[in-house]
PAGU-92060 format. One record per residue: x, y, z of N, C-alpha, C, CB in turn. Coordinates in steps of 0.2 Angstrom, whole numbers, plus 2048, in hexadecimal, padded with zeros to 3 digits. Glycine has a CB too. Layout:
# residues N
XYZXYZXYZXYZ...
//
This chain:
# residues 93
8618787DA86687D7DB86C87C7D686987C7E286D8787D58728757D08718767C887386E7D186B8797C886A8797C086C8837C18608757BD8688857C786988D7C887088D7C68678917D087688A7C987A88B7C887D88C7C287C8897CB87B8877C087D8887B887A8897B48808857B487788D7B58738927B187689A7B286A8917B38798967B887A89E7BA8778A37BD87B8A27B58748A37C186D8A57C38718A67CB86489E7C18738A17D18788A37D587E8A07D38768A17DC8848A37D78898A47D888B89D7DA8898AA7DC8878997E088A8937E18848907E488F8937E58838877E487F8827E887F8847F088187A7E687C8887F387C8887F987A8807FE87788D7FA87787D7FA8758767FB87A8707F986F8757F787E8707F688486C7F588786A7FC8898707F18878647FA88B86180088885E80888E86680288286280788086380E87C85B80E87A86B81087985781587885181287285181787F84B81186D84E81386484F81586484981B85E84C80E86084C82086184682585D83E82185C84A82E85E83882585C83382385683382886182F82285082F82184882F82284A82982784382D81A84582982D84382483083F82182F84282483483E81A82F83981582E83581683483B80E82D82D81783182881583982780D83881E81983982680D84082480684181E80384182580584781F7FE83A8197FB8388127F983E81C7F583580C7FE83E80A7FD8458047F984280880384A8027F18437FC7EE8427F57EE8467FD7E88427F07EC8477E97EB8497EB7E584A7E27ED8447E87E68517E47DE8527DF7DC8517E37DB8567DD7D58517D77D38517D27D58527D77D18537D27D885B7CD7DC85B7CB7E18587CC7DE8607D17E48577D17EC8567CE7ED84C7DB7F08587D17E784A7CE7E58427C57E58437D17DC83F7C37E08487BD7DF8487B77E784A7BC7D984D7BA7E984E7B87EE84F7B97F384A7BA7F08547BE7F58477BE7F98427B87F78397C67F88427B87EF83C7B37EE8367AC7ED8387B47E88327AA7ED83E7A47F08427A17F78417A57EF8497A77FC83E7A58028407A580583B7A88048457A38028357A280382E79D80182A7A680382C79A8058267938038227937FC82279280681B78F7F882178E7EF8217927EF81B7857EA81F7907F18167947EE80E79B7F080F7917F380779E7F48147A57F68107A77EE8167A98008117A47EE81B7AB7E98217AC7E281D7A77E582B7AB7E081A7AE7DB8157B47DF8107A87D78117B47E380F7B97E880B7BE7E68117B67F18097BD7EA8177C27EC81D7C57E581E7BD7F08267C07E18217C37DA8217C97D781D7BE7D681F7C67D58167CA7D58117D37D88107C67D980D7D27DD8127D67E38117DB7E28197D07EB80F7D87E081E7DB7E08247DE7D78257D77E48297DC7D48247DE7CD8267E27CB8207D77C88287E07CC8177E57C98147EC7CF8117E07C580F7EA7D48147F37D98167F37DA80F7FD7D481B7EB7DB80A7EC7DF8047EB7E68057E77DD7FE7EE7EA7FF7EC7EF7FE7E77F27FB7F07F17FD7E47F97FC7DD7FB7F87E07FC7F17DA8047FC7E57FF7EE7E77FC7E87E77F77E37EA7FC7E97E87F17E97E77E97E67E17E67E87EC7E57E87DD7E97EC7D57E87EC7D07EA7E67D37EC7F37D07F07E77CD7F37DF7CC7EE7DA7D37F87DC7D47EC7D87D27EA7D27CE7E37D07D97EB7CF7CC7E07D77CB7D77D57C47D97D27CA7D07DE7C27D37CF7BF7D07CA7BA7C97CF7C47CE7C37B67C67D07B07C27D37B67BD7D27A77C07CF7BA7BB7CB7BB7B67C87C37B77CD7BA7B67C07C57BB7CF7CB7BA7D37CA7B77DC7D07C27D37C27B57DC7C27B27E57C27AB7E47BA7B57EA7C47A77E57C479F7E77C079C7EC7CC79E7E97BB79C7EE7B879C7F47BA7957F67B079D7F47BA7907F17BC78A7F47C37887F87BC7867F07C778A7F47CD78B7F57D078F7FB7CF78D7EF7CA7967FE7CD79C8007D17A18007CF79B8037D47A17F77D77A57F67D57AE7F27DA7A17F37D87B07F27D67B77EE7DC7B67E87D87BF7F57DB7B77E37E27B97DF7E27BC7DB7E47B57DC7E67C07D97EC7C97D67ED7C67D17F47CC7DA7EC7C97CC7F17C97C57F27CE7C27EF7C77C07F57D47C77F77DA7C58047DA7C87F07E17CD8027D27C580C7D47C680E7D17BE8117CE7CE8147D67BD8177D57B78197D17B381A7D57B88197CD7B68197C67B28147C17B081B7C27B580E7C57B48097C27B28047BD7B580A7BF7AD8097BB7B98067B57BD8037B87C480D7AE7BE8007B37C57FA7B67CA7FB7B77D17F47B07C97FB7B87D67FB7B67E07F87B57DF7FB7B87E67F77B37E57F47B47EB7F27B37F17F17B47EB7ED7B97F67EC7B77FC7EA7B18017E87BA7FD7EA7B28027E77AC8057E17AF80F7F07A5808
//
């Protein structure tokens, strides 16, 4: 509206001033236990180790995607990321 204006196009920002209501945050809602297992029960065999994964160590499908065999630690238990800035690695546990 503010560029219409000066362009000239209207006469004045009808929108000026006026002030957008503030966004509410939802409440972060988790799965339980059960409700995880079940949910990975009720998907093809191959993907519930995805679901698993993805529900117990609180990653995202974004930062799932990208691992490599070589980021699982089996001994250790770890999972680890090297998708931050700096370079250096996480990870899940």
């Amino acid at each position: 509206m503010d560029d219409a204006k000066a362009d000239r196009r209207i006469p004045d920002n009808p929108a000026r001033g006026i002030e957008l209501p503030r966004k509410r945050r939802k409440k972060h809602v988790y799965l339980t236990a059960e409700q995880l297992d079940r949910l990975a029960g009720s998907v093809m065999p191959w993907r519930r180790d995805l679901v698993l994964v993805l529900g117990l160590c609180g990653m995202r499908w974004d930062e799932l995607i990208p691992l490599k065999v070589m980021d699982v630690d089996l001994k250790k238990h770890r999972i680890y990321r090297s998708e931050r800035a700096d370079g250096e690695r996480r990870h899940h546990t």
